[in-house]
TIPA-445932 format. One record per residue (C-alpha): residue in one letter; x, y, z. Coordinates in pm, whole numbers, plus 50000, padded with zeros to 5 digits. Last residue first. Layout:
aXYZ ...
This chain:
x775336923643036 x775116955042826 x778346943442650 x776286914742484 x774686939942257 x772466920442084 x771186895442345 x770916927642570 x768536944242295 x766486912142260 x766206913042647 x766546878542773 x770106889042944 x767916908543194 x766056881343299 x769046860143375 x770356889943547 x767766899743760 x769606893844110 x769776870244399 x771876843744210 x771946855343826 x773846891843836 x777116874643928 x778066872943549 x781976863243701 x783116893843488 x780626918643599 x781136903343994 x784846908343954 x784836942443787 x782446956844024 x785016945044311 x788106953644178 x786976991344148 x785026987344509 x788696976044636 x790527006544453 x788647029444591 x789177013345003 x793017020144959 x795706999744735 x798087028044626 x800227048744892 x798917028545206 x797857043345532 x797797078145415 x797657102245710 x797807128545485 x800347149545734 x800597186445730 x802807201945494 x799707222545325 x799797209445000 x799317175245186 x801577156345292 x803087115945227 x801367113644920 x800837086144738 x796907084944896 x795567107944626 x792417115044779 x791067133944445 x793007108344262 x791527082844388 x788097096044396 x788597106243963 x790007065143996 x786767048944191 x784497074043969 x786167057943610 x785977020143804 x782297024043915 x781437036443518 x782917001743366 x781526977443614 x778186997143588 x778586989743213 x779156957343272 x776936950743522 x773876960643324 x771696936443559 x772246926943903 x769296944644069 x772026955744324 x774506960144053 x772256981643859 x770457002244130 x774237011644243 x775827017643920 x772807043143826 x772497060544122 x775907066644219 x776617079543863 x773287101343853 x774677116944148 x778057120944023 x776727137043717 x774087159043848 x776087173744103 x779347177143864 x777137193043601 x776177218043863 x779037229043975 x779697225844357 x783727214844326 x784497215543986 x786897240543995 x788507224344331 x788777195644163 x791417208543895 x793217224044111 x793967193144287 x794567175544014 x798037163644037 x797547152344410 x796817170544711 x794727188144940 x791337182744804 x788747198045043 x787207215044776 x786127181444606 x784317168344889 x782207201545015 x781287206844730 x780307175044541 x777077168244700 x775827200244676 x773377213144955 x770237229644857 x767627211345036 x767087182344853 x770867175544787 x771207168045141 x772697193345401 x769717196145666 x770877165545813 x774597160645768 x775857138545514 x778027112545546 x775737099445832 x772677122445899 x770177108845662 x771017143245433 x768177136745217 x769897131244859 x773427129444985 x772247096445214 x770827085544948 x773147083344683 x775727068144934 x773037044045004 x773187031044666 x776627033844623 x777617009944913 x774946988844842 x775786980444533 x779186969444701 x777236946644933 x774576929144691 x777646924044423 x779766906544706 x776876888844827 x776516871244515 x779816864644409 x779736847544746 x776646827044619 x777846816644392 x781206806644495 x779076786344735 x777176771844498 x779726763544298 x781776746144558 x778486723644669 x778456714344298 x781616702244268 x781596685344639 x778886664544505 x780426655544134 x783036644744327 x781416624644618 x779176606844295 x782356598944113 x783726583344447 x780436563444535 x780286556044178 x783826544144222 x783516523944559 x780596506444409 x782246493744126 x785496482244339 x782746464244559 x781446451444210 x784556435044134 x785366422944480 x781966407644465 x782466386144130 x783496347944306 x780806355644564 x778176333144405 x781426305844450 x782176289644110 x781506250044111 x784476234743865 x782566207043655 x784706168243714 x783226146643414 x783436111743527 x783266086143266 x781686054743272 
């Protein structure tokens, strides 16, 4: 009578295959984990970012509208007769325009359009809708302020010192770079209106709105 000799496989003959299983889904899981956490965060930055330098021209617009005693004296706000662009603009001491600015200073156009300027890109970037075109409007004040400061110069017309700290990369040119980072990154969706905003038939239309 024949013997037929059957080889017994261990149960555990297929555990180093599904430890190596594990150890990948565990892996891919890690990944997609740490993905997502870095989004978030970068979303959230973004976020804060937008909320901060929003800020920064919101309150500017009030302060000049009530004179809350910081920029802006008490007494001196656009509400009771002061001009926000007066006492800024003739005060310019150097640069290419600097005859330029002081004809504007105090005109009425200039109120009303600086004011409605701080306004608008600072409601819209805090809300975090229209970012784009507040984006676009921050950068065009940022440079006219630029230039009104005009930190490449050593001196003033004057031949007194400007006290320029850097002669092209000064606190203008960071709330420039700043509106145009949160516009492009579409930071108007964490802590903002944007995804409502981008709804709007007219938005969904004109994509440059956003």
């Amino acid at each position: 009578m024949a013997v037929h000799e059957h080889s017994h496989r261990s149960p555990g003959f297929h555990l180093p295959a599904l430890r190596r299983h594990w150890a990948r889904s565990l892996a891919a899981g890690s990944g997609v984990s740490a993905r997502a956490d870095t989004h978030t965060a970068r979303e959230f930055a973004l976020a804060s970012l937008r909320l901060l330098t929003g800020f920064v021209f919101l309150w500017a617009f009030l302060d000049k509208v009530f004179g809350l005693g910081y920029a802006t004296a008490s007494g001196k706000g656009w509400i009771d007769g002061g001009s926000p662009t007066k006492g800024f603009l003739s005060s310019v001491a150097a640069g290419p325009m600097e005859s330029t600015f002081h004809a504007w200073a105090g005109a009425g156009w200039a109120d009303w359009l600086f004011m409605l300027g701080l306004l608008g890109i600072g409601a819209a970037v805090v809300a975090g809708v229209a970012l784009r075109p507040a984006a676009l409007a921050g950068t065009a004040m940022m440079a006219l302020m630029w230039l009104a400061e005009w930190p490449p110069a050593r001196q003033l017309s004057d031949g007194s010192p400007s006290m320029s700290t850097n002669p092209f990369a000064d606190y203008h040119v960071i709330y420039a770079v700043a509106l145009i980072a949160v516009a492009a990154a579409g930071a108007g969706t964490t802590w903002g209106l944007g995804r409502l905003w981008a709804r709007l038939p007219v938005v969904r239309d004109h994509a440059w709105l956003r």
